[in-house]
C-alpha positions as CSV (number, residue, x, y, z in Angstrom):
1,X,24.0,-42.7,-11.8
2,X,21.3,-44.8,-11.8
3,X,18.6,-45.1,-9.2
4,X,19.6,-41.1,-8.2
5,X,17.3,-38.8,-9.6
6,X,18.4,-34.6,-9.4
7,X,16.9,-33.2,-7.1
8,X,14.5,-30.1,-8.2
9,X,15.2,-26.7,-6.7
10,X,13.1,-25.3,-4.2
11,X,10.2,-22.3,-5.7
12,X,10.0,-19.1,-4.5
13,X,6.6,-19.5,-1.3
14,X,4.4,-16.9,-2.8
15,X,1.1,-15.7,-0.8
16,X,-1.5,-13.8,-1.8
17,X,-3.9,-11.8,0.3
18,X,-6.6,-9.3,0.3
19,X,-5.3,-5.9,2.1
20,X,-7.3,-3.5,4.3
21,X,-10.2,-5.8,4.7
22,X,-11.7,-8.5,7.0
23,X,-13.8,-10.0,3.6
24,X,-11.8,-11.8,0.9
25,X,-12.4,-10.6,-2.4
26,X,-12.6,-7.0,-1.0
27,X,-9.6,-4.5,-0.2
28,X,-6.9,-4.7,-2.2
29,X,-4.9,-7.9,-2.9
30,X,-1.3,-7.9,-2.9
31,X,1.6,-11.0,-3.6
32,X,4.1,-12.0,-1.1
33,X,7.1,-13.5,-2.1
34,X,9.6,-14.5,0.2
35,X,13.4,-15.0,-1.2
36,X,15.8,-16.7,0.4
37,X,18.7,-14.8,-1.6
38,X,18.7,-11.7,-3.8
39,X,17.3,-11.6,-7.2
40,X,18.1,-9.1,-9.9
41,X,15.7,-6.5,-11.0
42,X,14.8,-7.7,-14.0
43,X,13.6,-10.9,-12.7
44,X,11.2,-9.2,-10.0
45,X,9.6,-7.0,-12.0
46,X,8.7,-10.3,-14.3
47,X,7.5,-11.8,-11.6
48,X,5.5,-8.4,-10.4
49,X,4.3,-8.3,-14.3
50,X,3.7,-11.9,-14.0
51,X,1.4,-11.4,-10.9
52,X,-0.5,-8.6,-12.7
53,X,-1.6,-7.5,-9.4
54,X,-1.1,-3.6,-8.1
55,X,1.9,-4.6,-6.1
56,X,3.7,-7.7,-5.4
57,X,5.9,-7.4,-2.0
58,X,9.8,-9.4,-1.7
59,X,10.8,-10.4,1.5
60,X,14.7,-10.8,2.3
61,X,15.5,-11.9,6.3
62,X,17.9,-8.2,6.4
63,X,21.6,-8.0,6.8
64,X,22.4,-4.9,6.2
65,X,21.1,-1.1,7.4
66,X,22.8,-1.7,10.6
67,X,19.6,-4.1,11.8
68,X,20.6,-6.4,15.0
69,X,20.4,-9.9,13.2
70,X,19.6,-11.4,16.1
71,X,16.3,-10.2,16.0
72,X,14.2,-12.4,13.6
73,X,11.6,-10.5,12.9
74,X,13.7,-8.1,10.2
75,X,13.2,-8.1,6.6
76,X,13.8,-5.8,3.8
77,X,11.4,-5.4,1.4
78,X,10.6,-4.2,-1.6
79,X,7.7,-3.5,-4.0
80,X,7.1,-3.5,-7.5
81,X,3.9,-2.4,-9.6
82,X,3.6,-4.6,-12.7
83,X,6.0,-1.7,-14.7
84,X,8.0,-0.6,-11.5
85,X,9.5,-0.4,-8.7
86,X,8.0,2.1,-6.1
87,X,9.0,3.8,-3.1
88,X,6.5,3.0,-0.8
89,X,3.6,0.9,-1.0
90,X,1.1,0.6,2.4
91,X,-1.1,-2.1,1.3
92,X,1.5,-4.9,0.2
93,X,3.8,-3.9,3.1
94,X,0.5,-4.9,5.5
95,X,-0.2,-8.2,4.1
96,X,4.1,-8.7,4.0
97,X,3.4,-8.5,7.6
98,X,0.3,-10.7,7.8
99,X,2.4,-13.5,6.2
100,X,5.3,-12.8,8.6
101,X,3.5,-12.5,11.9
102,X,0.9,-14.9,10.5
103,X,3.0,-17.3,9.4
104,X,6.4,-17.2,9.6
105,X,7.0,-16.1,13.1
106,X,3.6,-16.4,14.7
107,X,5.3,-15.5,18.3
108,X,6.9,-12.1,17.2
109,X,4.9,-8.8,18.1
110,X,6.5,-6.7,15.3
111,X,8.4,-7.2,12.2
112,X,10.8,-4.2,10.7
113,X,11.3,-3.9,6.8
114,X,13.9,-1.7,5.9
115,X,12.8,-0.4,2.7
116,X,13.9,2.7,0.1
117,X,11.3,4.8,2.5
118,X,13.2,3.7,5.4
119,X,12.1,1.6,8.5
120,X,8.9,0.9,8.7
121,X,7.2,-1.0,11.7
122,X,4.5,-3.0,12.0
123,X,2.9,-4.2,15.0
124,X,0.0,-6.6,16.2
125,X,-3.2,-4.6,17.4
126,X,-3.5,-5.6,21.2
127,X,-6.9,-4.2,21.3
128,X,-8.0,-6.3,18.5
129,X,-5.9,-9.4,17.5
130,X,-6.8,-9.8,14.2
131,X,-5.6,-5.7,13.1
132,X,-2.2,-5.1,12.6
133,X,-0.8,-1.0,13.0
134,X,1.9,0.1,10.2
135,X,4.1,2.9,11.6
136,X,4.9,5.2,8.3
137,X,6.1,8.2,7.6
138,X,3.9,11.3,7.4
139,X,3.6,13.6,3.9
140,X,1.7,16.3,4.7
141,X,0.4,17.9,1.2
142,X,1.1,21.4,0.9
143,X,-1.0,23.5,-1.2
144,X,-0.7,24.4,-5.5
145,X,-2.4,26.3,-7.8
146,X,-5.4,25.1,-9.7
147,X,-4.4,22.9,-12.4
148,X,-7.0,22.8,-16.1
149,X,-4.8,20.1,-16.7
150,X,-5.3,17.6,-14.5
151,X,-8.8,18.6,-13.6
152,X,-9.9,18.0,-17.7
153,X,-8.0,15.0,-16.8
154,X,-9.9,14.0,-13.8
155,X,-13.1,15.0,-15.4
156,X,-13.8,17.4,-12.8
157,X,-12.7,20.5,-11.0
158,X,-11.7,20.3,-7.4
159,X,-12.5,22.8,-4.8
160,X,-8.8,22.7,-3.4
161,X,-5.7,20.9,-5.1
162,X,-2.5,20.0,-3.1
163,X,0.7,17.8,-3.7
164,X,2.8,16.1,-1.9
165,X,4.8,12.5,-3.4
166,X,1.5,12.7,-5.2
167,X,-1.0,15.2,-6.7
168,X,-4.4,15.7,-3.9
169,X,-7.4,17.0,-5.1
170,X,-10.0,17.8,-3.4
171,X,-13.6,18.0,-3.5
172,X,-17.2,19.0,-1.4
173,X,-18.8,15.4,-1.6
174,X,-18.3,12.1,-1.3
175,X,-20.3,11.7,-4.2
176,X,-18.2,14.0,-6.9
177,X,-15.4,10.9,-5.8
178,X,-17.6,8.0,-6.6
179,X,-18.5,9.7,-9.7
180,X,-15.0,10.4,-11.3
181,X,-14.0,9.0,-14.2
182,X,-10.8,9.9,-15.3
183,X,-8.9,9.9,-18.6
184,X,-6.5,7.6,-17.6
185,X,-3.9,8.6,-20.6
186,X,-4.2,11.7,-19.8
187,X,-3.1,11.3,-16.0
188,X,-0.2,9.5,-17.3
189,X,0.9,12.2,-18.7
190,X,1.5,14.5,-15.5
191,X,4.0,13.8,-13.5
192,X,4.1,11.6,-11.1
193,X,1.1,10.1,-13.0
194,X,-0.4,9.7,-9.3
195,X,-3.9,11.5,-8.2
196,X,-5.7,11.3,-4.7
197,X,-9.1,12.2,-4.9
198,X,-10.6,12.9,-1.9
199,X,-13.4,14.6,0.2
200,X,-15.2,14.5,3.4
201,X,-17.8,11.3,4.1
202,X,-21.2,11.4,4.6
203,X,-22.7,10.5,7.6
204,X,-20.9,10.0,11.0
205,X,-19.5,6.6,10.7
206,X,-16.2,7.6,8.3
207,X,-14.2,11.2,8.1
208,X,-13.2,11.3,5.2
209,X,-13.2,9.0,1.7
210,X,-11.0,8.8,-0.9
211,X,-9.8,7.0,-4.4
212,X,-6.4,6.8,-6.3
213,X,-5.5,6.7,-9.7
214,X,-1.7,5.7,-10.7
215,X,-2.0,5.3,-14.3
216,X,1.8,7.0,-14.3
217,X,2.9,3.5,-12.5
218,X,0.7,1.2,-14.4
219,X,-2.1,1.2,-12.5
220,X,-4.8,2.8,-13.5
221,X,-7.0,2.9,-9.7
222,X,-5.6,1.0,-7.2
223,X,-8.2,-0.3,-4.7
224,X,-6.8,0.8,-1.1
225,X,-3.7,3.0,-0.9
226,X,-1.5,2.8,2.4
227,X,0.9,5.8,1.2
228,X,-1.7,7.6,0.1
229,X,-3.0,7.7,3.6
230,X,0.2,9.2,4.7
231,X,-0.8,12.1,2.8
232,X,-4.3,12.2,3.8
233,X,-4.0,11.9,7.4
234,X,-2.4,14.6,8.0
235,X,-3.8,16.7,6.0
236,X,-7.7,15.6,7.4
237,X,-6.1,15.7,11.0
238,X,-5.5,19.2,10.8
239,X,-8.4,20.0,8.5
240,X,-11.0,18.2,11.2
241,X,-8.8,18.8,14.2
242,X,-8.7,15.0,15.2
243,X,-5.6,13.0,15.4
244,X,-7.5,9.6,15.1
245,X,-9.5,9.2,11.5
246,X,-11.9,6.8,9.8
247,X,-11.4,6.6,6.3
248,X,-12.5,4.5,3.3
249,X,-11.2,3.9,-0.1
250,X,-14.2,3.9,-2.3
251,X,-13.1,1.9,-5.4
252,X,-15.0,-0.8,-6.7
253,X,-13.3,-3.5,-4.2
254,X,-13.2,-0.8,-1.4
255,X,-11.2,-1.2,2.1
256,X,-11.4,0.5,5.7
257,X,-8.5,1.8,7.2
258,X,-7.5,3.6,10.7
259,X,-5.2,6.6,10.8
260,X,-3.8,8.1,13.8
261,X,-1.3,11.0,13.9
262,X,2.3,10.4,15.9
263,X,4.0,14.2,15.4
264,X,5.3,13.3,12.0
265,X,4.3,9.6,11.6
266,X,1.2,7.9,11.1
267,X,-0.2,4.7,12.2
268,X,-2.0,2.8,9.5
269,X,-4.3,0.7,11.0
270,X,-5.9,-2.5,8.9
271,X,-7.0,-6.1,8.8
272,X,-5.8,-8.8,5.8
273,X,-7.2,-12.0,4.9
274,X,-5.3,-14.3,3.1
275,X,-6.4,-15.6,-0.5
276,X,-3.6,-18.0,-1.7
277,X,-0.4,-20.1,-1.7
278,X,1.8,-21.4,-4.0
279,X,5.3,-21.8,-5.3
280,X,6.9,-20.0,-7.9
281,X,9.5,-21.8,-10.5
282,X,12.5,-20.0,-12.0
């Protein structure tokens, strides 16, 4: 008819923000997308490839896992590498709840994502406003043979090497981490793919340091690692005998985050700063 023009459907809101870090450009940077209906697989991980980020985070306001729907600060969510979906991802589920509490629902104290890992909680940081506290699962590694494998892999032989959802090796120094440098093809190639490297820190500031290498999902090191930190607190809680630990993840980008030991859950402890916004068209 004339004079009526079709109306254009409504994008996808999309944010992006920098994980584990109080400095943009630093930590590691994750997408948001929030749907307002489900998608189908195929289409998320286009958009994940799309992003070409470690992890892009979807957002769905939950009804189902028998969550009260009253509440509105519920989501599922889920998480997808460029080549994957994953079971758990720390960094993109903080900055999911940066854009929630941030933006969305700037009154709520906590969201909930149920997620393939389960409920996860995150909370605002009452001692400092700007931190937010993930509540995750624990992994404590348990202890394997020596692998020549995966240390001709990682370029070096570690002192002690463990595994839990992922492979832990680990070393004497801080600086046998920053000097790995891994044959990335070759880490594909033992499953899961996924290697923690990790020792104590020097100096009295941090406890421990750490980097991880993913090329089994695509990514070949991501920059800060929330589920890796489920494995590492525990297992640096015990090691130190401290159930409150300062770690860093020493990749290029780098990023700070808090751990404290619940019996078998962790609190992940970080800041976010948000990058950018758009709208994505299907």
């Amino acid at each position: 008819m004339l004079g009526i023009r079709a109306r254009k459907p409504a994008g996808l809101p999309m944010v992006q923000v920098d994980a584990f870090s109080d400095e943009r450009f630093r930590g590691n940077p994750a997408a948001v997308v929030v749907l307002d209906q489900p998608l189908d697989d195929a289409t998320l991980l286009a958009i994940a490839a799309e992003n070409n980020l470690s992890e892009t985070a979807f957002l769905l306001r939950s009804h189902a896992d028998g969550l009260d729907l009253a509440t509105p600060s519920r989501w599922s969510i889920r998480w997808f590498t460029p080549t994957t979906e994953v079971d758990l991802c720390g960094h993109a589920t903080l900055a999911s709840a940066h854009v929630v509490l941030g933006q969305l629902e700037p009154d709520a104290e906590r969201v909930e994502f149920s997620s393939r890992s389960g409920l996860l909680t995150v909370s605002r940081d009452h001692q400092a406003p700007d931190r937010l506290c993930m509540n995750f699962p624990a992994d404590p590694p348990q202890p394997c043979p020596a692998d020549g494998a995966l240390s001709h892999a990682l370029g070096a032989t570690p002192r002690e090497l463990l595994v839990a959802s992922y492979w832990v090796a680990v070393f004497d120094t801080q600086a046998e981490v920053r000097a790995l440098a891994p044959d990335f093809a070759a880490l594909a190639k033992l499953p899961p793919g996924e290697v923690i490297a990790t020792a104590p820190a020097d100096g009295d500031e941090l406890d421990f340091v750490s980097r991880f290498f993913a090329p089994g999902v695509g990514i070949d090191e991501d920059p800060v690692t929330g589920s890796a930190h489920c494995i590492l607190a525990p297992y640096w809680a015990a090691r130190l005998a401290k159930q409150r630990l300062r770690a860093r993840q020493i990749s290029a980008r780098g990023g700070f985050i808090e751990c404290v030991m619940r019996g078998d859950r962790v609190e992940l402890i970080g800041r976010c700063v948000g990058y950018a916004r758009g709208t994505i068209d299907l």
